[in-house]
TORKOL-4160 file (C-alpha; in steps of 0.2 Angstrom, whole numbers, padded with zeros to 4 digits, m for minus):
200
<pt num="1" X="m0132" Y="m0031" Z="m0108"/>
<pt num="2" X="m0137" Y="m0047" Z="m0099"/>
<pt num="3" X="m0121" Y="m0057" Z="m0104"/>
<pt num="4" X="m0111" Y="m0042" Z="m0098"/>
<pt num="5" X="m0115" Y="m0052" Z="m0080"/>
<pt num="6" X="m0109" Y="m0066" Z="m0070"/>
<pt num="7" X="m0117" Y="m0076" Z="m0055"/>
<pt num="8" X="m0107" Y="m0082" Z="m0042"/>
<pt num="9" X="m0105" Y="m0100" Z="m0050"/>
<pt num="10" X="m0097" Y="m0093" Z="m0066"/>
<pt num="11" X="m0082" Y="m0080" Z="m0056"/>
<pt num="12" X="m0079" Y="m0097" Z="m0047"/>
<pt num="13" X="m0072" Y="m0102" Z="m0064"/>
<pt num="14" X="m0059" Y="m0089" Z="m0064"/>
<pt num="15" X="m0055" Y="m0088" Z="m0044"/>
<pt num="16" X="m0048" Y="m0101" Z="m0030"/>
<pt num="17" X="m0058" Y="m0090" Z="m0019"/>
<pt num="18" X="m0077" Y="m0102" Z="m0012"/>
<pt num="19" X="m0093" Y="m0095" Z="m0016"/>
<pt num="20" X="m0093" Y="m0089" Z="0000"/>
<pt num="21" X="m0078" Y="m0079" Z="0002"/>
<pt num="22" X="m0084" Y="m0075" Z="m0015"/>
<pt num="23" X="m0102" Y="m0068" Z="m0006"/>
<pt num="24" X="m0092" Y="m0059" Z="0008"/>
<pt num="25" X="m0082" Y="m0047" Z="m0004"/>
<pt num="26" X="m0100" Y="m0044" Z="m0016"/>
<pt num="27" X="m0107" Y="m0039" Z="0001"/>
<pt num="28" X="m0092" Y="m0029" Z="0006"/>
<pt num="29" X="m0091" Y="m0021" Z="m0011"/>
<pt num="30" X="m0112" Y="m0017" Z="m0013"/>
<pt num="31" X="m0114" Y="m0009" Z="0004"/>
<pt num="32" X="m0098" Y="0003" Z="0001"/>
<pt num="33" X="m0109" Y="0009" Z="m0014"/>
<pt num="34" X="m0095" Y="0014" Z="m0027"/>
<pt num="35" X="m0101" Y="m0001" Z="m0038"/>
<pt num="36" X="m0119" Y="0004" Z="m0041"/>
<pt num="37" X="m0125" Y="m0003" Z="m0057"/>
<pt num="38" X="m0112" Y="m0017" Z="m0056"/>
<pt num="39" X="m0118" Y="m0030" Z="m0045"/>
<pt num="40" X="m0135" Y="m0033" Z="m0042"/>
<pt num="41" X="m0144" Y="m0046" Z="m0031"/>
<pt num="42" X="m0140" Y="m0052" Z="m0015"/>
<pt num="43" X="m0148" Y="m0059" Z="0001"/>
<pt num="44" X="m0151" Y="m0077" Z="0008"/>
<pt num="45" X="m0162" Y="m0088" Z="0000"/>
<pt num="46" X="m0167" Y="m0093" Z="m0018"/>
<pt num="47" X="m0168" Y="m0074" Z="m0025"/>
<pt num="48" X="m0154" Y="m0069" Z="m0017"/>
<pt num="49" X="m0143" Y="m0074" Z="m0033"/>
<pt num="50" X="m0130" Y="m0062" Z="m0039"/>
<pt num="51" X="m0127" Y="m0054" Z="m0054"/>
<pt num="52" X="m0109" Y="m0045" Z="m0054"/>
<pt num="53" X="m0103" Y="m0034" Z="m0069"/>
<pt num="54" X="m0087" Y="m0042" Z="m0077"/>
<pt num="55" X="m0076" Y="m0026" Z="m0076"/>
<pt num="56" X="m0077" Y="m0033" Z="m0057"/>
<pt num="57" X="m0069" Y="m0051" Z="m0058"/>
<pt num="58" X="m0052" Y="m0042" Z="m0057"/>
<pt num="59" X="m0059" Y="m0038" Z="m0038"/>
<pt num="60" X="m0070" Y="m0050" Z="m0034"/>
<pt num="61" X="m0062" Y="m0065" Z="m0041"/>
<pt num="62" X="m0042" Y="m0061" Z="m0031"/>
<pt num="63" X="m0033" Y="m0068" Z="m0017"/>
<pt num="64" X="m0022" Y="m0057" Z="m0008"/>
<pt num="65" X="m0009" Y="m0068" Z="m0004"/>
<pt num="66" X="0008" Y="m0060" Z="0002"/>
<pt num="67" X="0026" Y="m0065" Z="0004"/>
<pt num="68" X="0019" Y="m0080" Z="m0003"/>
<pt num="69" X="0022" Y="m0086" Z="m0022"/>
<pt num="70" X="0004" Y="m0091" Z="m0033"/>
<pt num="71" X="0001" Y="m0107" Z="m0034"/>
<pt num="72" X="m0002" Y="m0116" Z="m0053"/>
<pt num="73" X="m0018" Y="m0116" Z="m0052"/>
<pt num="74" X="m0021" Y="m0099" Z="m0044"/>
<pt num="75" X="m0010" Y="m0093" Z="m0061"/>
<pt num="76" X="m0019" Y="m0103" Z="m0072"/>
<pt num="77" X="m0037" Y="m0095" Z="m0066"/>
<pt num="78" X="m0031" Y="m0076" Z="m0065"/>
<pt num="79" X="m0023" Y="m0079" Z="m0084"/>
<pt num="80" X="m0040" Y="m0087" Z="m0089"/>
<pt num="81" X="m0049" Y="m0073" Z="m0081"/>
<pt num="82" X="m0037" Y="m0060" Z="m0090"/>
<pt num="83" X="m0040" Y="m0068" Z="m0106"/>
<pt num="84" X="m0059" Y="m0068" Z="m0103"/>
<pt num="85" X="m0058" Y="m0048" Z="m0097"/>
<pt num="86" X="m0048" Y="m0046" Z="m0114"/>
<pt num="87" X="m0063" Y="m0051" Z="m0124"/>
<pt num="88" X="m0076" Y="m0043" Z="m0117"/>
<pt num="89" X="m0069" Y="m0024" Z="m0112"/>
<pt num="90" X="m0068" Y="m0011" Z="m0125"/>
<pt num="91" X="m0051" Y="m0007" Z="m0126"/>
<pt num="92" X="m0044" Y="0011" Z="m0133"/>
<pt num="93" X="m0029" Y="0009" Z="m0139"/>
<pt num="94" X="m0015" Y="m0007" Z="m0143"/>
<pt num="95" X="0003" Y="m0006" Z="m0140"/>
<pt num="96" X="0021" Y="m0012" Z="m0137"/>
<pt num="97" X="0039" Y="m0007" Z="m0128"/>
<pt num="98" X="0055" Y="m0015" Z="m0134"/>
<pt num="99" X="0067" Y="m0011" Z="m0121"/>
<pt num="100" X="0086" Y="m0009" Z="m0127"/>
<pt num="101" X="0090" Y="m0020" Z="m0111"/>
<pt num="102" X="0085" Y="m0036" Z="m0102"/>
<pt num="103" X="0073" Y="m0031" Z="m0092"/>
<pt num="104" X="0063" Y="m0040" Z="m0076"/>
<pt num="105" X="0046" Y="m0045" Z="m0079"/>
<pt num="106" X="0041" Y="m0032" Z="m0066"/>
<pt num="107" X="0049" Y="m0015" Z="m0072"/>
<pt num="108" X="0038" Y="m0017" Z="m0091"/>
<pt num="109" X="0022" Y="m0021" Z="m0080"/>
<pt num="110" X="0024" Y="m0006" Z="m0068"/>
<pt num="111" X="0027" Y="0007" Z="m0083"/>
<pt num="112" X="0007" Y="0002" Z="m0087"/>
<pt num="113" X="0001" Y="0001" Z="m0066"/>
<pt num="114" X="m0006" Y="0019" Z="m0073"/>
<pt num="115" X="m0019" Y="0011" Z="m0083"/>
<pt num="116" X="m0032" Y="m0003" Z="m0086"/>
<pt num="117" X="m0024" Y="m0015" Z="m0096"/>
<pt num="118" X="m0021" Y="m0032" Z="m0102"/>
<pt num="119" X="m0002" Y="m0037" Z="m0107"/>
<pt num="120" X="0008" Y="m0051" Z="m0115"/>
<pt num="121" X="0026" Y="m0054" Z="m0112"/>
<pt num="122" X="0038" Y="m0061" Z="m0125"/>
<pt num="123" X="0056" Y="m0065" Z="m0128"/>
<pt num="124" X="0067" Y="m0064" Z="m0140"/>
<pt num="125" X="0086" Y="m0058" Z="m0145"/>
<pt num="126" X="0087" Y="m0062" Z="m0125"/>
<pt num="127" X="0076" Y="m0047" Z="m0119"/>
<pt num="128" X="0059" Y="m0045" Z="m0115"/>
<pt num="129" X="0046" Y="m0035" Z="m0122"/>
<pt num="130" X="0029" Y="m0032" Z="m0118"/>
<pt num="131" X="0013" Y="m0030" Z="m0131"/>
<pt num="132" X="m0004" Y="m0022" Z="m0121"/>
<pt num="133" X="m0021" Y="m0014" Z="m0124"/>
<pt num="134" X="m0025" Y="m0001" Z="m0112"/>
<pt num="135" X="m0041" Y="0006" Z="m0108"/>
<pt num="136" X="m0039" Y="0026" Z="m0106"/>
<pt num="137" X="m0048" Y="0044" Z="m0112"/>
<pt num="138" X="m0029" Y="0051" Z="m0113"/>
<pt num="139" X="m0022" Y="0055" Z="m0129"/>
<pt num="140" X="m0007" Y="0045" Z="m0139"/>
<pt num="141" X="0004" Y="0057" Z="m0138"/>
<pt num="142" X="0000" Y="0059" Z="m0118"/>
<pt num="143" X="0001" Y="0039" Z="m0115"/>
<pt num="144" X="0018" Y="0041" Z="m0124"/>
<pt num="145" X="0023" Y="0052" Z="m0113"/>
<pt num="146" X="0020" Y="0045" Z="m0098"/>
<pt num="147" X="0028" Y="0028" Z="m0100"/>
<pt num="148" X="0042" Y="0037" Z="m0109"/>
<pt num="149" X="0044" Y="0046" Z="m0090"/>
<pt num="150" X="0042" Y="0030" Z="m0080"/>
<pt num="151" X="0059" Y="0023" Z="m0092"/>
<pt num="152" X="0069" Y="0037" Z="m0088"/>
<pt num="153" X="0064" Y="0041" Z="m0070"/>
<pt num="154" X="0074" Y="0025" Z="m0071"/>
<pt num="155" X="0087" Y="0028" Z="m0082"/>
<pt num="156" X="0082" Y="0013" Z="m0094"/>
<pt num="157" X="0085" Y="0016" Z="m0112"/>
<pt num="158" X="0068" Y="0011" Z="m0124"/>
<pt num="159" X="0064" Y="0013" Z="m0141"/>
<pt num="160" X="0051" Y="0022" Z="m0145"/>
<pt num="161" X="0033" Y="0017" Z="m0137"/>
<pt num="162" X="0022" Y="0009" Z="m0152"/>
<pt num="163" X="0004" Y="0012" Z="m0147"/>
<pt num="164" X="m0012" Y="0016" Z="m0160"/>
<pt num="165" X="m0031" Y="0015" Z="m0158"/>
<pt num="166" X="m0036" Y="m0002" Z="m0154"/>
<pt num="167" X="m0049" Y="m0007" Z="m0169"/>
<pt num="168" X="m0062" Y="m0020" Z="m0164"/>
<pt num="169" X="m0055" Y="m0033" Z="m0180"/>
<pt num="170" X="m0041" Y="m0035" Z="m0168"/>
<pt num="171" X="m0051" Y="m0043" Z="m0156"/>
<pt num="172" X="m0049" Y="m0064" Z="m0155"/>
<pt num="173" X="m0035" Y="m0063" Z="m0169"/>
<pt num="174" X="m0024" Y="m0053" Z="m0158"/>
<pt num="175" X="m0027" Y="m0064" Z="m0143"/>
<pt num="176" X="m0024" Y="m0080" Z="m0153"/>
<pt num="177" X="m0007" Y="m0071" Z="m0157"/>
<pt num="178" X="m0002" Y="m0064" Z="m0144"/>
<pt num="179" X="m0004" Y="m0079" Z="m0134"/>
<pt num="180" X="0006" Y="m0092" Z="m0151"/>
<pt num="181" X="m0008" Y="m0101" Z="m0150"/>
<pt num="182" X="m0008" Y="m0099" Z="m0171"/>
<pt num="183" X="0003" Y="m0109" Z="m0183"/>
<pt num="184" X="0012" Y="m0095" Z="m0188"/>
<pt num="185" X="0021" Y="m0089" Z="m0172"/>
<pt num="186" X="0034" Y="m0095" Z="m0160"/>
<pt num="187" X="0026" Y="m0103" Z="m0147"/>
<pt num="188" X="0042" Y="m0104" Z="m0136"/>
<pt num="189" X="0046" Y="m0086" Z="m0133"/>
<pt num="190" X="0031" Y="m0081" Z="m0123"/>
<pt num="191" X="0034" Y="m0078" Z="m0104"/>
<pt num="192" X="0018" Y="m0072" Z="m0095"/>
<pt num="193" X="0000" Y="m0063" Z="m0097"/>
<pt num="194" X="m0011" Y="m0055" Z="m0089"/>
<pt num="195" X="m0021" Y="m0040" Z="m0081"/>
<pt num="196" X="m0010" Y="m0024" Z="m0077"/>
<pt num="197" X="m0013" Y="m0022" Z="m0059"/>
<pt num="198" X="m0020" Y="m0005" Z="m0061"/>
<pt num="199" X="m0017" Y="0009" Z="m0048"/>
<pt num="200" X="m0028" Y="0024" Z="m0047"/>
């Protein structure tokens, strides 16, 4: 499907990368062809306009940027990219992990690196939780499982994993409240969103 693509102009929307450096990793990426199908186009001049599948943005639209901390804008671009991802990927299943402790930010993301997913990250009764959508051909009971072994491989107590078959009703409504942006949820208890940096 057509608006399945993006040109150059429109990732530079959800990147502080130029449309250059933007250009550079499209050329990296197409002539390592993993991503045929995904990114057509190329070449100088007036037909050498890209067209780049969306399930790439997460790739083609970061900044590696190490031992230093994002800038507001660069958060605010990778949170509107996740938000855009979210809309458009067909997601499998819904979920949420209420830890019986306070935990980092970073411990709930890194029980989900094993999937593609986007997640939200609330506070209340001073701990964390996180609500997600994972894209995966795994079973429930199997996704269970695994995040259950991440917790105890650390010795963190959880209850149990709430996760179901993600129905396209959800869709905008559960952004929109995940995100409190209705009238009908605290708006002060959410901490962070985004795409689970997912590791093969």
């Amino acid at each position: 499907m057509l608006n399945e693509y993006l040109k150059v102009t429109e990732i530079e929307k959800f990147s502080t990368l130029t449309s250059k450096q933007i250009r550079n990793k499209l050329v990296s990426l197409k002539n390592s062809n993993q991503y045929n199908g995904l990114i057509f186009g190329g070449g100088k001049g007036k037909g050498g306009q890209y067209k780049v599948h969306f399930t790439l943005l997460p790739i083609v639209a970061s900044r590696i940027r190490r031992k230093k901390q994002k800038s507001i804008q660069t958060t605010n671009k990778s949170r509107l990219l996740s938000e855009y991802y979210f809309s458009k990927k067909q997601w499998n299943y819904f979920g949420c992990i209420k830890p019986n402790v306070d935990l980092d930010i970073s411990d709930l993301l890194k029980s989900l690196r094993q999937f593609d997913g986007f997640y939200v990250i609330h506070r209340k009764n001073e701990k964390n939780h996180i609500h997600f959508t994972i894209h995966s051909s795994r079973s429930i009971s199997d996704i269970k499982q695994l995040i259950k072994n991440y917790f105890q491989t650390l010795k963190i107590s959880i209850d149990n994993v709430f996760l179901t078959e993600y129905q396209e009703t959800f869709g905008k409504n559960t952004l929109q409240y995940l995100l409190r942006k209705g009238n009908h949820s605290n708006k002060h208890d959410l901490i962070d969103w985004g795409l689970v940096q997912y590791t093969h």
